[in-house]
C-alpha positions, 0 to 999 in steps of 0.5 A: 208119661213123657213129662215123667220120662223127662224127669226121670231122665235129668237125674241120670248123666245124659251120655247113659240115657243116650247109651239105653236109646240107642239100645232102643233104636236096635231093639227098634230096628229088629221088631219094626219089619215094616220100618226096617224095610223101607230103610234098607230099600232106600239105602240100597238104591241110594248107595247101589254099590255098598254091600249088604252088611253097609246098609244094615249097619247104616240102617240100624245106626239111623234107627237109634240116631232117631231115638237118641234124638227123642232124648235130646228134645227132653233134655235140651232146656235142662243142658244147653244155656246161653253160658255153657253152649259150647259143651255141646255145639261148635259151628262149622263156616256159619259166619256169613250166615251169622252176620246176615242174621245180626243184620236182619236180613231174611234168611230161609233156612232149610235142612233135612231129617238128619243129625239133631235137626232140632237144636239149631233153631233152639240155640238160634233162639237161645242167641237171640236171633229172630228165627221162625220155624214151620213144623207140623203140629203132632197128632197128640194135642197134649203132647203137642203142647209140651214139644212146642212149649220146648221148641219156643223156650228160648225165643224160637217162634213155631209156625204151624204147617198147616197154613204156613204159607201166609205166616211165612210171607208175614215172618219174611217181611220181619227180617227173620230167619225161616226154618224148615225141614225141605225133605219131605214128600209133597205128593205129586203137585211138587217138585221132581227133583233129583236126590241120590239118583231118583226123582223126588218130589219136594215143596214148591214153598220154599223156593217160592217165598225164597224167589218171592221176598229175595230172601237167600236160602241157606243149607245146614246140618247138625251132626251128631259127635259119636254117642254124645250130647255133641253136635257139629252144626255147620253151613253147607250152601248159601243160595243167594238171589242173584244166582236164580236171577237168571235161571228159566226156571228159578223156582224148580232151580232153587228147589234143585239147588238145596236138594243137592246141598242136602244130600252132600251132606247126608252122604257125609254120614249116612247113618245120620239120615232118616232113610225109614221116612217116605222120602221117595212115595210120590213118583213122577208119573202120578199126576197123570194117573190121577189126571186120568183117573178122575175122569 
C-alpha cells in the first residue's frame, strides 16, 4: 500500500502532495483527542507565557510538519540527487563540521524529532560521507524494509536500536559520523536533564561513546522553508572533547550541553517539533518508586 502510495505520489508535482498532507495533519490534529492533548500540555508548559490561540496553532502546524514528512521519506530518492541538491537544501555554518568529516574524524551527531530530521543522513550519504545512523526498527517487518531500503540508498548505514551500543563503538573506531536522534525518553535509568524548564530523562549512550572514543558531538537541525520541498539544514553546537575534560560530571554534562543546543533551535520554530511524542514520561522520582516498589 505505501509502495503504491509512493508511486502515486511521483506523478503528482511534490508542492501539491505537501499541500493534501498538511490537509491530513489538520484533519489529524481535530480527531486524535488523545494526541492533541499532550501536544498542547506540552507546549503549554514549555511556553507558559503564549496564549492559547499560540499553542493551538503551534500544535496543529507540528501535527502536518509530521505528515508532510511522510511524504518527504517516499519521495526523497525520486527528488534529491547529487546533481540537483541544492533545489532543495542549503547548509547554514556547516563548514567545520564538513572538513572533520572530509578528514574522517568521528563525529556523534545528534538532533531532534524536528523539521525533516531524515534528510540529512541521506544527503550526508548521497555526498559521500561515511555516516552511521541508529534507528529503531518499525514494528511493520515489510515496512521496515522499504524505509531502510530508502534510508540506505545513497550510502547511509542503519544501526539498529536494539544493540546499537556495541555497533556504535565499532562504527566510532572507523572514523565515521554517528546519527542519532538524542530526544527521546530513556525511562528512569537516564539522565535528568533540563529542557524547556523540566527535568527530562534522556540516553546516557551518546555522551558516553562521545567521552569514550573522544569523538566530538555535533547539534544540527533541518528545518522546513514554508510548505515546500526545502530545508535549511545547519549546525547549531559543536561540542568538542576538550570542553567535558574537566567537567566532574562530563557525562551528564555533555548530555546537558546537547539538550540545550536542541532546544535553542526548537524555540526557533516551535512549530516544527514533535510536542505529540512523550518527551516528558519518566519523571525524576521514578527510580525510587521502583527501588521501593520491588521490595
Amino acid at each position: 500500500m505505501i509502495r503504491a502510495l509512493a508511486a502515486v505520489s511521483s506523478l503528482f508535482p511534490v508542492n501539491a502532495i505537501l499541500s493534501l498532507a498538511c490537509l491530513f495533519g489538520k484533519m489529524l490534529w481535530l480527531f486524535h483527542r488523545e494526541g492533541r492533548g499532550r501536544a498542547m500540555d506540552n507546549l503549554r508548559a514549555s511556553f507558559p507565557a503564549k496564549d492559547a490561540r499560540w499553542i493551538a496553532k503551534t500544535g496543529r502546524r507540528s501535527f502536518e510538519q509530521i505528515a508532510m514528512l511522510g511524504v518527504d521519506c517516499l519521495l526523497t530518492p525520486k527528488l534529491a540527487h547529487s546533481h540537483n541538491w541544492k533545489r532543495y537544501a542549503r547548509f547554514t555554518n556547516i563548514e567545520r563540521a564538513k572538513w572533520m568529516m572530509q578528514e574522517g574524524r568521528g563525529l556523534v551527531m545528534v538532533t531532534g524529532h524536528y523539521g525533516n530530521f531524515e534528510i540529512a543522513g541521506y544527503l550526508l550519504g548521497l555526498f559521500g560521507f561515511k555516516i552511521y545512523s541508529v534507528a529503531r526498527a518499525l514494528d511493520n517487518r515489510h515496512l521496515d524494509n522499504y524505509i531502510r531500503a530508502i534510508r540506505e540508498r545513497k550510502g547511509q548505514k542503519i544501526i539498529d536500536k536494539r544493540g546499537a551500543a556495541r555497533l556504535m563503538s565499532q562504527a566510532s573506531e572507523e572514523g565515521v559520523t554517528l546519527g542519532l536522534i538524542a530526544d527521546q525518553d530513556a525511562g528512569y535509568k537516564g539522565i535528568f536533564v533540563d529542557f524547556f524548564g523540566r527535568k527530562a530523562s534522556t540516553y546516557k549512550s551518546i555522551a558516553l561513546t562521545a567521552i569514550t572514543k573522544s569523538m566530538p558531538v555535533v547539534v544540527g537541525y533541518s528545518r522546513r522553508v514554508g510548505n515546500r520541498f526545502f530545508f535549511d539544514i545547519g549546525i547549531q553546537r559543536i561540542i568538542f572533547p576538550e570542553e567535558w575534560a574537566d567537567q566532574k560530571d562530563p557525562v551528564t554534562w555533555v548530555t546537558a550541553e546537547y539538550t540545550k543546543a536542541i532546544e535553542a533551535f526548537v524555540r526557533e520554530d516551535p512549530s516544527q517539533y514533535w510536542w505529540v511524542h512523550r518527551r516528558w514520561k519518566s519523571k525524576p522520582g521514578d527510580r525510587r518508586r521502583r527501588k521501593s516498589t520491588s521490595r
